[in-house]
C-alpha positions in Angstrom: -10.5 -29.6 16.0 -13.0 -31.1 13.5 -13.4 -28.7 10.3 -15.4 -29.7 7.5 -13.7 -29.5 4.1 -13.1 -26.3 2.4 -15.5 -25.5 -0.8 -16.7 -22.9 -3.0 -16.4 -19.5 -2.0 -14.6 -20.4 1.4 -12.4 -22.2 -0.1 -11.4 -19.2 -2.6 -11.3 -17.1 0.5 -9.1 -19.7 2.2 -6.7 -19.6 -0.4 -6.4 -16.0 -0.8 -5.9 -16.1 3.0 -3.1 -18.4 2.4 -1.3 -16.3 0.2 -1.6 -12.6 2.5 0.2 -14.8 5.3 3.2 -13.8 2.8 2.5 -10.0 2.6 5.5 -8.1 4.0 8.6 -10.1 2.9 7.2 -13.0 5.1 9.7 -15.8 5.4 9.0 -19.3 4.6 6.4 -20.9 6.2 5.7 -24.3 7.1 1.9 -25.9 6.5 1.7 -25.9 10.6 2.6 -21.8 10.7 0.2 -21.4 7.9 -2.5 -23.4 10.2 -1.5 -21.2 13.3 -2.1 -17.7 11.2 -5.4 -18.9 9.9 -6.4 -20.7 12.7 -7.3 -23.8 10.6 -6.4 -27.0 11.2 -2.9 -28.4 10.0 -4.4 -30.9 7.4 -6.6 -28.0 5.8 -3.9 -26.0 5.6 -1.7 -28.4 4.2 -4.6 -29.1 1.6 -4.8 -25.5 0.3 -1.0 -25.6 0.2 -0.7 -28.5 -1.7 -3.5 -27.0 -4.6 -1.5 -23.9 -4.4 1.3 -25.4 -4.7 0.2 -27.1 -8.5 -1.2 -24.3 -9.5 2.5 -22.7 -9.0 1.0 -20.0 -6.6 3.1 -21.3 -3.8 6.5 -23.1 -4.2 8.4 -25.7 -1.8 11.1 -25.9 -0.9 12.8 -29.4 -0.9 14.9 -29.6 1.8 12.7 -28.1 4.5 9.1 -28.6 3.1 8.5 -25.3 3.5 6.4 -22.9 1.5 7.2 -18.9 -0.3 5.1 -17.8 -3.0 5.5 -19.4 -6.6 5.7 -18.1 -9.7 2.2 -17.6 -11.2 2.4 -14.4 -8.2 5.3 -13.1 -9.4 3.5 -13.4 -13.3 0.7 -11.5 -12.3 2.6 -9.2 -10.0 4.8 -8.2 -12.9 1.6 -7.7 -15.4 -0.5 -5.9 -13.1 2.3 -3.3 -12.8 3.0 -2.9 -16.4 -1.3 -2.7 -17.3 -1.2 -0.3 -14.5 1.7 1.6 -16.3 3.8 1.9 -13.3 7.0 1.1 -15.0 6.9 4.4 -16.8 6.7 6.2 -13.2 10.5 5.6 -12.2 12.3 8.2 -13.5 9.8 10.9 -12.5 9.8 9.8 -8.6 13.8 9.5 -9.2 13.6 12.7 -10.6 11.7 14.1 -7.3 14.0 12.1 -5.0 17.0 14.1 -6.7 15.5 17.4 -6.5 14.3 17.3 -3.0 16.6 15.0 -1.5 13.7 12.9 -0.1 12.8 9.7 -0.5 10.0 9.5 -3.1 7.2 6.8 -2.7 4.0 5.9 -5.2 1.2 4.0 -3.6 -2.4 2.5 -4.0 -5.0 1.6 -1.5 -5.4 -2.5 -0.2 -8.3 -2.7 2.2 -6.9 -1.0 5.6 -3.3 -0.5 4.0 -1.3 1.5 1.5 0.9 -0.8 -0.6 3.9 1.0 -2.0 4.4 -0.2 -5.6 6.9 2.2 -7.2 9.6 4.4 -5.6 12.6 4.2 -2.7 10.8 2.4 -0.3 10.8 -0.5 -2.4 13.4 -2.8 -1.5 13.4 -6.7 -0.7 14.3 -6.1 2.4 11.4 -4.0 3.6 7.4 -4.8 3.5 5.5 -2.7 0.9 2.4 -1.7 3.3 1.9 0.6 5.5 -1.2 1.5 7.8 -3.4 3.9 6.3 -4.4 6.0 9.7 -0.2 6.6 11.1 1.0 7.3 7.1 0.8 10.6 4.9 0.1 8.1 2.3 -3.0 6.7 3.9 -4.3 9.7 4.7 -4.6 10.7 1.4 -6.3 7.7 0.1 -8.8 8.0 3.3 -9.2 11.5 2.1 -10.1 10.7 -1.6 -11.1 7.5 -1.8 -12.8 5.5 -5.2 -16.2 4.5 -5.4 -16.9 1.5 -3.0 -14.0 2.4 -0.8 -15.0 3.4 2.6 -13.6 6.1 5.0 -11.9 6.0 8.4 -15.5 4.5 9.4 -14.1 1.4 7.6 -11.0 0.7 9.1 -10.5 -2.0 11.7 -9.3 -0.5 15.7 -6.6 2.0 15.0 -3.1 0.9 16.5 -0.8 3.0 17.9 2.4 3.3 16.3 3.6 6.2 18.5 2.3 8.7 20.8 1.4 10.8 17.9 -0.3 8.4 16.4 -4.3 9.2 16.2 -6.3 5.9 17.1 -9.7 8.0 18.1 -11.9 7.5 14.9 -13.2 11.0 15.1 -10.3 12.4 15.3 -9.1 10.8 12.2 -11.8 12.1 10.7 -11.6 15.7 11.7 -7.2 15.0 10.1 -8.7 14.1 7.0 -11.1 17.3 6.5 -8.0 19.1 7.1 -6.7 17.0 4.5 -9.1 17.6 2.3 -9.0 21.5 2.9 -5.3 21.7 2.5 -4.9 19.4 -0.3 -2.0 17.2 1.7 -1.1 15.1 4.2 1.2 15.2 6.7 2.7 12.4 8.9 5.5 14.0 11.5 6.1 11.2 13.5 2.9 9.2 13.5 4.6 6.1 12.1 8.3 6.2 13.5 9.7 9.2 15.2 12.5 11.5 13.5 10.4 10.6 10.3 8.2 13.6 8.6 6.2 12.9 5.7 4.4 14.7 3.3 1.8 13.5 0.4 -0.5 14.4 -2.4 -3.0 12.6 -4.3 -3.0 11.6 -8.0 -7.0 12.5 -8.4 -8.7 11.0 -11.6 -12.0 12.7 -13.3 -13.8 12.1 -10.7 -11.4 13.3 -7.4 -10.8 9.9 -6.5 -6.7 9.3 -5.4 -5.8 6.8 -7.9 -2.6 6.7 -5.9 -0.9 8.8 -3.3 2.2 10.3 -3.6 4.8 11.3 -0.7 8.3 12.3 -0.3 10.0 11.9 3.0 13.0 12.6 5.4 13.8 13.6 8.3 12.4 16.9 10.2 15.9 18.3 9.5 15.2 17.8 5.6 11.7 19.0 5.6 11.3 21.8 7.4 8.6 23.7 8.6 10.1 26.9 6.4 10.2 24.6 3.2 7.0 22.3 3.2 5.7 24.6 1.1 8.3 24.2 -1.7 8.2 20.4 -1.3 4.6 20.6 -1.7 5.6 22.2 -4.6 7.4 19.9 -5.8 5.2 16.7 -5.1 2.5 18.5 -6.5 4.5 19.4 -9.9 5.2 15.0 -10.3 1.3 14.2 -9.5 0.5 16.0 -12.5 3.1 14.6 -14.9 1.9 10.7 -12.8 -1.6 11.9 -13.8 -0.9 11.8 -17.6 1.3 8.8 -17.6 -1.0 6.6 -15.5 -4.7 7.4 -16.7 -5.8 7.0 -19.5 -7.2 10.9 -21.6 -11.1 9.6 -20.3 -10.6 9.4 -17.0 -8.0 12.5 -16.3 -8.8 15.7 -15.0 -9.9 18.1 -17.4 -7.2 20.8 -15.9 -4.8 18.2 -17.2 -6.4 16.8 -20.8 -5.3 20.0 -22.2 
């Protein structure tokens, strides 16, 4: 395979591309695994390595050659999250996980994916995104989405997760009307069976979902008698997120006062 040298704007794309092969606790990977997820050839991808590697995006490691992500990601990982304010955001999911006995989950839209980036689901064991059609989360940020995000026209072919989960386009768009109209979603079983989950938007001025909200347990846990008081309850901490993470310009005027 003859491929010309990466440069400019493809090789910034390249790059990137290099670094999402590690989304999802990815373990190491060697320059010829990079190659085979990219479909590049193995001295390309050993090229973008290497200027990722001096830039301190990607690290080596010395006994196996093989590459995880540097430093310079977790810098800008850890200043994003404080610019975006989500270290003041624990104790008020914490404070929902203890009252409902759910686990509590913040998360923001990526493309085709919810990434979770504050809450129980956060653990280095587990991979922070989820699918936005088969999650409550996802459906909320289909349902709101910011200026220049598209809809459920934009996502790519909709896996099936389970035999609940909906992979018709138009039916995922007739979900998120109801969505819309109800204010939540709800994922029972779309994702994982014995799992029920339910979520609420953090809206902005403009009714966008900065980020989507969820608690979830079991059906056992959330009931079909007391959805309504965890909706409640959800509801109640998206306000209180509201404050915390937007600035007073870009809230909602119910909650500036």
């Amino acid at each position: 395979m003859t491929q010309a040298p990466p440069s400019g704007a493809q090789a910034v794309r390249r790059a990137l591309d290099v670094l999402h092969c590690f989304h999802d606790n990815a373990p190491d990977l060697s320059a010829s695994e990079l190659a085979r997820r990219l479909e590049l050839s193995t001295s390309t991808a050993h090229r973008l390595a290497r200027t990722l590697l001096g830039a301190g995006f990607l690290e080596q490691d010395a006994r196996t050659a093989r590459y995880r992500l540097g430093p310079a990601v977790t810098e800008l990982g850890r200043l994003s999250y404080h610019q975006r304010g989500l270290h003041l955001v624990a104790p008020e999911l914490a404070d929902l996980a203890h009252r409902t006995g759910a686990t509590a989950d913040l998360a923001l839209r990526s493309g085709p994916h919810a990434v979770i980036v504050a809450g129980g689901s956060v653990t280095p064991k587990v991979g922070l995104r989820r699918p936005l059609h088969s999650t409550a989360l996802g459906k909320v940020l289909l349902a709101w989405p910011r200026a220049g995000e598209g809809g459920a026209e934009s996502l790519p072919p909709l896996r099936a997760f389970t035999d609940r989960t909906i992979v018709d386009p138009s039916r995922l768009a007739e979900e998120l009307e109801r969505v819309r109209a109800d204010g939540h979603a709800l994922n029972d079983g779309e994702s994982a069976y014995g799992i029920r989950t339910l979520a609420v938007p953090v809206l902005d001025h403009a009714d966008s979902a900065r980020f989507a909200l969820a608690v979830r347990a079991t059906p056992e846990v959330i009931t079909a008698d007391r959805m309504d008081w965890f909706l409640t309850q959800a509801r109640t901490c998206a306000r209180a997120l509201e404050i915390l993470l937007l600035p007073p310009s870009e809230r909602r005027s119910a909650v500036m006062t």
